[in-house]
N, C-alpha and C positions, 0 to 999 in steps of 0.2 A: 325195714330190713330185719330179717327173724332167718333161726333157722328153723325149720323141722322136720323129725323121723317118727318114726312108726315099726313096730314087731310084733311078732307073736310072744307071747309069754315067755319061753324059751331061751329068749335073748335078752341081750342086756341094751337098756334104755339107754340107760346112764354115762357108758361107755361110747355111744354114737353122739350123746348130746358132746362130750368132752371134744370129740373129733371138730365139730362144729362150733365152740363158743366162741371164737371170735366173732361171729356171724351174731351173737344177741348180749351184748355186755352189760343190760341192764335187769339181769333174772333168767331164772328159767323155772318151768314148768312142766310137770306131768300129771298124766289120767294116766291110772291102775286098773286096769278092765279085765273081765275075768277070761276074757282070750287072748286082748288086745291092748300094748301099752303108745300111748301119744307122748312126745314130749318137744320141749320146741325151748330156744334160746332168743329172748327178747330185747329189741332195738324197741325202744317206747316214741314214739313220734306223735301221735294223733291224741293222747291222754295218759301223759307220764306219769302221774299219780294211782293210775287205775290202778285193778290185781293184774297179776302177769296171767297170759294165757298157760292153758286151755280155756276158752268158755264156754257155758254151757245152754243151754233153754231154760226154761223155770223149772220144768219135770225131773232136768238133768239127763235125759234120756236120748242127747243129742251132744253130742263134744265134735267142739271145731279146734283148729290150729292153722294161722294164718303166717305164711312170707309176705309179703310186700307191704302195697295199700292199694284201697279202692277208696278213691278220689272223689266217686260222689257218693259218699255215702249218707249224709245228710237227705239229699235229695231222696234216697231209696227211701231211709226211716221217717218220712216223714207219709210215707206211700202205707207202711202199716202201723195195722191196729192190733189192737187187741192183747200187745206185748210189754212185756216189762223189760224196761232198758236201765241198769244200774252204771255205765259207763259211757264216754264219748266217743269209745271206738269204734273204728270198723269192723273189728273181727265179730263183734254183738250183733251188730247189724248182718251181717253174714246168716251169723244162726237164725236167728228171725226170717230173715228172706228166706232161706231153705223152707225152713216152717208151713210160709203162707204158699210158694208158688213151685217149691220141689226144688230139682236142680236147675231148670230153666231159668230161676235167678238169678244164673250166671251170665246169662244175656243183657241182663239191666245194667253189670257193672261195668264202670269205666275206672282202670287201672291196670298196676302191673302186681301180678301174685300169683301164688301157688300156697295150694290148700287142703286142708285134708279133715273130712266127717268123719266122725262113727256115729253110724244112728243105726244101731242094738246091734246086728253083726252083720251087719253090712260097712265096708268103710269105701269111701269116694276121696279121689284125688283128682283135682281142677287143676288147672295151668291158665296164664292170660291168653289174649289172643294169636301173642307176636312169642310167645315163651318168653318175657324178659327175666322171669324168675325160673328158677330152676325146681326140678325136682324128679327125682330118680327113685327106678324099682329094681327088686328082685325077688322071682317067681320061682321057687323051683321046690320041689318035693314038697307042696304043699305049705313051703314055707314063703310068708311075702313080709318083705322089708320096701322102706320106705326113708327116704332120707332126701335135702335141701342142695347136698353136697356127694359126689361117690365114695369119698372117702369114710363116711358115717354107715352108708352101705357097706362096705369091704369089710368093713370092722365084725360085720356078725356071717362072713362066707368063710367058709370053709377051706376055701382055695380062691387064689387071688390069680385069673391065668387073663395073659393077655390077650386083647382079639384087633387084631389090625386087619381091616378088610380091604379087599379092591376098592371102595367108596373110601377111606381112610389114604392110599396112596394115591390115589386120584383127583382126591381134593386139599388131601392134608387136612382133614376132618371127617369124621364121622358124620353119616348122614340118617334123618330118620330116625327113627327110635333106637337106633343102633351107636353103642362107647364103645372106648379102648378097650373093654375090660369084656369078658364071657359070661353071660348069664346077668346083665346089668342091662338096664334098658332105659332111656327117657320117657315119659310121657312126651305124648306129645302136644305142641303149642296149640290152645283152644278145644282143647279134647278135658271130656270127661272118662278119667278112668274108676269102673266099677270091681271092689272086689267083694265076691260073694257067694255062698257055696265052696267053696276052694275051686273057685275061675275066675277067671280076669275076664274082661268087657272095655272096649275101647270106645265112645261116640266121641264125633266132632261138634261143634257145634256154632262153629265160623269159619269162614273159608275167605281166601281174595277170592275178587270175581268182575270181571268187566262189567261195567255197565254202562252206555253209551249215552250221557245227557247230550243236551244241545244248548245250554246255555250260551251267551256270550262273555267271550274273554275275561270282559270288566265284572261280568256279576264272578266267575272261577275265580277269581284274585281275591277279588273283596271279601266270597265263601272262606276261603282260604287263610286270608289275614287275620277274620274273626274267628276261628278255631283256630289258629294257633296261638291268639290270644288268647284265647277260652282254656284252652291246655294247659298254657303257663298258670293260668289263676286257681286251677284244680291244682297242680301242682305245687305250687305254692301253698295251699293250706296246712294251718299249723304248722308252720316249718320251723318258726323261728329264724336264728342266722341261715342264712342261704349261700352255698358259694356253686361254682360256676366251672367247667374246666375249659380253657377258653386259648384260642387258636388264633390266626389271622385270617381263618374263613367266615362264610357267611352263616355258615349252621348255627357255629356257636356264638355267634354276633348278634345276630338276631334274637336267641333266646336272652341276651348279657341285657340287649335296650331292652327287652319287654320284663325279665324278671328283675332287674334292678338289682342285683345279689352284692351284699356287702363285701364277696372279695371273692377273686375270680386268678384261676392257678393257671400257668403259662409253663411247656418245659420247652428250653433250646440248649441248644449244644452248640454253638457257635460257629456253622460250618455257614458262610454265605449262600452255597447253594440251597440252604433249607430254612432261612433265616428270614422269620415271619413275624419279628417281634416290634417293627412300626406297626405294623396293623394292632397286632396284640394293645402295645400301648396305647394308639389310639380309642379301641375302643372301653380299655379299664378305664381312660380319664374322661370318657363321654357320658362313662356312666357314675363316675367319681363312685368308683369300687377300691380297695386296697389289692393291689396287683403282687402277687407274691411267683416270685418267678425262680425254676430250676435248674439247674447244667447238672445231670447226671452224670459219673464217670465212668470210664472202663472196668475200674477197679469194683465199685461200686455193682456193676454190672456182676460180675463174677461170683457175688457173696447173693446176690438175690435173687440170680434165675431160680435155683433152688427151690425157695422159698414161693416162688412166685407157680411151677408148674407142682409143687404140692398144690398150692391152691386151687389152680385151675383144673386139677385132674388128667390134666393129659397136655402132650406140647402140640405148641402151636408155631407153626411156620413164616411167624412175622415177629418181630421184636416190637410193637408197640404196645404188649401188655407192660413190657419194662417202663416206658415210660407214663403211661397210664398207673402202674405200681407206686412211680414215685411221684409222682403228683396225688394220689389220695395220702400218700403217707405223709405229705406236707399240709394237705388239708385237712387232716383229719383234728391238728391241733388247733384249726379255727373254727369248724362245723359238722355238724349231724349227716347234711344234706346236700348233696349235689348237685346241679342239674348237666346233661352230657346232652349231645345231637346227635346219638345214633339215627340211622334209619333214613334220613333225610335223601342220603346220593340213594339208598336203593329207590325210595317211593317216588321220587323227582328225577331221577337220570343224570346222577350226579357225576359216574365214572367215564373217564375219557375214552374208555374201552368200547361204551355204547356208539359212540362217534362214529369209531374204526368200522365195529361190524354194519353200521348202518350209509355209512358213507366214503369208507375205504379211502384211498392216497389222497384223497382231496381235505380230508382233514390236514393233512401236513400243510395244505398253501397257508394256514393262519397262524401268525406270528408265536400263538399261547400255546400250541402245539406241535412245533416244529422242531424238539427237542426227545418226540415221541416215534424216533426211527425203528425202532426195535420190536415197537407195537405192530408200528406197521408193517414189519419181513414176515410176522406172526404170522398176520391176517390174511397177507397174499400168498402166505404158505398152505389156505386153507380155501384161495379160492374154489378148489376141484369136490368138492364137498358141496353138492344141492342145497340140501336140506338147511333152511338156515338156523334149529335149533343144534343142529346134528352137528353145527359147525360153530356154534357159540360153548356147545361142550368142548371142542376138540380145543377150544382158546384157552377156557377156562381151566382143564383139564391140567394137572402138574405133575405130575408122575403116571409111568409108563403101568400097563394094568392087563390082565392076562383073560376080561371075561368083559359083556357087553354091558354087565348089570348098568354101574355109571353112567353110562350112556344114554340106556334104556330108562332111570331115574330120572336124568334130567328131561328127556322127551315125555315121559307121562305129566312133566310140568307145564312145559313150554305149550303141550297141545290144547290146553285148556284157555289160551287164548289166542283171539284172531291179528292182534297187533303184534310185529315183532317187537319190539322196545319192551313193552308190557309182558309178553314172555321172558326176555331176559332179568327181569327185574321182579319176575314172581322167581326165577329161578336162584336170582341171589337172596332172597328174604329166605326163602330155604334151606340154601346151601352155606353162604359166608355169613349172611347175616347173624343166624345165629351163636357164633363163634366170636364177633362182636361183645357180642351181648354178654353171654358169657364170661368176656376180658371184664366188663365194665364192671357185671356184677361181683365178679371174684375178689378185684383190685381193691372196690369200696367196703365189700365186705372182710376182705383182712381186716380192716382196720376199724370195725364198728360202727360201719358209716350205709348211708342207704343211696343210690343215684337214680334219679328221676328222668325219662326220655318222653320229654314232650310231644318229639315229629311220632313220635306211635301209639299215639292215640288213637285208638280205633277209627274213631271220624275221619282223621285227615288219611289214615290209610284206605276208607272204602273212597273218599275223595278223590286221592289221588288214581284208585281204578276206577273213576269216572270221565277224568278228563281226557279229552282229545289229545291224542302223543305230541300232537305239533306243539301244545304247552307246555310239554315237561323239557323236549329240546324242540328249540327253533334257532335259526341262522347261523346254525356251528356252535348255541350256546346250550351248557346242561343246567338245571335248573333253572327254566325261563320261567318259570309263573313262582318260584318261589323267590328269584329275584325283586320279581315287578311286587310281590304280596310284603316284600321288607323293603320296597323305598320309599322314601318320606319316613322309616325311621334307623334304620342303617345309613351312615353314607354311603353314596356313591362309589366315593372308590374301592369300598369294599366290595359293594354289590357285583359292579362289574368288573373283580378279577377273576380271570381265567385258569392260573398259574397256580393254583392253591395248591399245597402239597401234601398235606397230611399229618399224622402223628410221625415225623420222622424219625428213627433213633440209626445213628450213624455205625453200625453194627460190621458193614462193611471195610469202612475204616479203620478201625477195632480189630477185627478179625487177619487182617492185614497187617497190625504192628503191635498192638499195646498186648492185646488177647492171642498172637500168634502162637505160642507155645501151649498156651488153655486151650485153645480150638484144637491145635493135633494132639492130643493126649485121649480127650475125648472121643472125636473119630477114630483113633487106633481103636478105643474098647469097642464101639458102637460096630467097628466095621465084622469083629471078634460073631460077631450075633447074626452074621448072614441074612439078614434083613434087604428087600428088595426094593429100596428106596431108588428110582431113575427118575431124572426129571427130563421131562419132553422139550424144554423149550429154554433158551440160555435168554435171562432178562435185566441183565447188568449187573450194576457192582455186588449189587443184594444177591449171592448165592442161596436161594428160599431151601434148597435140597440140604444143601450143609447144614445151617442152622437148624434143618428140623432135624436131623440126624443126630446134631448134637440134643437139644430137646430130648427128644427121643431117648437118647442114651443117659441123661438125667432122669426120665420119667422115670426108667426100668430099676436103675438104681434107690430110685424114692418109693413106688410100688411093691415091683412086681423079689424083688428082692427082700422090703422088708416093710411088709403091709400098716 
């Protein structure tokens, strides 16, 4: 975990690196270029002794600056010749592979990063496949910045204005190349972006994509079990102490038996409905890890939302970056290194929701789902809708929206492949997934720390668009081949629970008694702002419209107010 930015002359380096040092606690670095200045705040992982980035080629006529890691990189360096290697990191190996094979390099790596060349005045910004690492532009009057974070961006614009779009009240996220903010863009995940001549240039260079094998069952499992074991062991390199963030489900159960991490973070809040900490315990002492476990408080809650949509740049309409916040901030007193399970429900059909659309009220006859009434008035509210993409937007859909575009987004998704399951699930790797990822990276990076997602590994993502749908769910159940690929070394009773529930954070209950008077203060300001926040669909105790409202009316105060 690193940060990095990039400017023209003009700006100030120094002042974006400060926006971001939490993000590299162990140094920072810069190239002074006679158009162009690099700088980057370093997280040393892979060769804590070495010099801190930038590095260079032998000529010098090549400067890189690396986020994340690439995992194999051994295996790359060991591919060329011809080079001098004065370090054991990745980011050298970086430069050299540019070197030998251009940017197509980027195809050899397996990992999560974001990156940025100058090679003479040209400069190249990479992103991984899945986007797990961040990194953002701005283009405008010939000036282009570059930052790990927006807030590093903001710092050299001019004006700080906000941009909440129909895709922004529709998903409660930004979608596409498209922030909160105007004139700010993402690169995009698996894309090479080129700046050169004073223009930008986009390529991709990975894509999801069906691909229909024929194997049998036994060999997809077995493929299956040996890359996600394979993932864990790249991951694992150099790590040192390892911890875990670790739940009562199977995602992170299955990483905890394979990587064996010396202490593994658990947060509950004591409410029985959400209360997953047999499991949890179980599997910290299967693994004879130190189980360090948190109850957040309301109070608690109040002093670090704050804190928390500073970091992430923009709010979000779920409260589990809170608890995801406090669980790094407790780990970060025992480790470097993380390892999380994003990824897993999109690429396996992990969400109850796939159920609904694919098999409607007969989900409810089974005992683990029969508590999911609410899902289902959804669903049959959307029978009269053909299209079945057309109708998995209108579910997903959360606020009310005044143009087709959304729509029309998630349909240029969904048509690119022929299984419905598969559609929906290429449409959440693009749409929530990312937002995910985001929580994960922000949370660990306050705190200096780096987190590792094994299930997105490239591999097991073209995998999992290989298999037959009947494997990701079979018999009412979701993640069927990822269950069958963790027994014999998860228990069973983990394996076969239904009933998983998530990162829960009790917000609802909160917001109803301890936080009642915090929550209408802020809606009074927020409502002040005639902002067109309507949510389409009422889905229990969790009001998602409120909360982002409130969000929201803390973004503006932490932004757009006073940059």
């Amino acid at each position: 975990m690193c940060g990095i930015v990039g400017c023209v002359t003009s700006n100030d380096i120094n002042a974006m690196l400060k926006k971001i040092s939490h993000r590299g606690p162990d140094g920072e670095g810069v190239h002074i270029g006679d158009a162009f200045h690099f700088g980057v705040r370093c997280l040393k992982i892979t060769d804590p002794d070495s010099a801190t980035q930038p590095f260079y080629n032998e000529t010098k006529s090549i400067c890189i600056i690396l986020n994340g890691e690439i995992y194999n990189y051994n295996e790359i360096k060991q591919k060329l010749s011809g080079h001098t290697f004065t370090t054991q990191t990745d980011t050298e190996v970086i430069v050299h592979a540019y070197e030998e094979y251009g940017i197509d390099c980027v195809k050899e790596f397996n990992g999560c990063f974001a990156f940025a060349i100058l090679d003479g005045e040209k400069i190249i910004l990479v992103r991984d496949r899945l986007g797990q690492k961040p990194l953002y532009y701005h283009f405008k009057n010939n000036r282009f910045i570059f930052g790990s974070e927006i807030k590093s961006v903001l710092s050299q614009m001019d004006t700080v204005v906000p941009d909440l779009s129909e895709s922004f009240f529709a998903f409660e996220t930004p979608t596409g190349q498209s922030t909160v903010f105007k004139d700010v863009y993402q690169v995009p995940p698996a894309s090479v972006l080129t700046y050169a001549d004073s223009k930008v240039s986009i390529n991709q260079y990975w894509q999801l994509a069906e691909c229909n094998r024929h194997d049998s069952e036994k060999d997809f499992i077995e493929e299956l079990r040996w890359l996600i074991q394979d993932s864990v062991r790249l991951r694992m390199r150099g790590a040192g102490e390892i911890g875990l963030f670790l739940s009562g489900g199977l995602d992170s159960s299955l990483l905890a038996y394979l990587a064996k991490p010396q202490y593994v973070f658990s947060c509950c809040y004591g409410d029985n409905r959400f209360d997953e900490s047999h499991f949890m315990t179980q599997v910290a002492r299967g693994i004879n890890a130190e189980h360090i476990i948190i109850q957040p408080s309301a109070e608690t809650f109040t002093s670090v939302l704050p804190k928390l949509i500073w970091h992430l740049d923009q709010p979000l309409a779920t409260a589990s970056p809170f608890s995801a916040y406090m669980l790094a901030e407790a780990a970060q007193k025992h480790v470097r290194i993380v390892l999380t399970g994003e990824g897993a429900d999109e690429l396996f059909g992990g969400y109850v929701r796939y159920l609904f659309m694919l098999y409607g009220d007969s989900v409810l006859q089974h005992n683990a789902y029969k508590t999911y009434t609410a899902m289902s008035q959804i669903i049959n509210g959307l029978k009269d809708i053909p299209d079945f993409i057309e109708r998995y937007f209108a579910f997903i859909q959360r606020g009310k929206v005044n143009s087709s575009i959304p729509k029309e987004y998630v349909k240029s998704i969904g048509a690119k492949f022929t299984n419905p399951l598969n559609a929906m699930l290429a449409c959440d790797i693009a749409i929530s997934l990312p937002s995910l990822l985001m929580m994960i990276d922000r949370v660990t990076a306050a705190f200096g720390m780096e987190n590792r997602c094994p299930y997105l590994d490239y591999r097991i993502v073209d995998l999992a668009f290989s298999l037959p749908p009947e494997l990701k769910i079979k018999e009412m159940q979701t993640k069927y081949i990822l269950r069958e690929a963790a027994r014999g070394i998860v228990p069973d009773e983990i394996i076969d629970r239904r009933e998983k529930m998530g990162l829960v954070t009790p917000i609802g209950q909160w917001f109803s008694h301890e936080l009642k008077d915090w929550k209408k203060a802020l809606l009074a300001d927020f409502e002040r702002r005639n902002i067109p926040f309507t949510s389409r669909h009422e889905r229990g105790e969790f009001d998602r419209t409120e909360y982002m409202k409130i969000c929201t009316e803390i973004w503006f105060k932490t932004f757009i107010a006073c940059p």
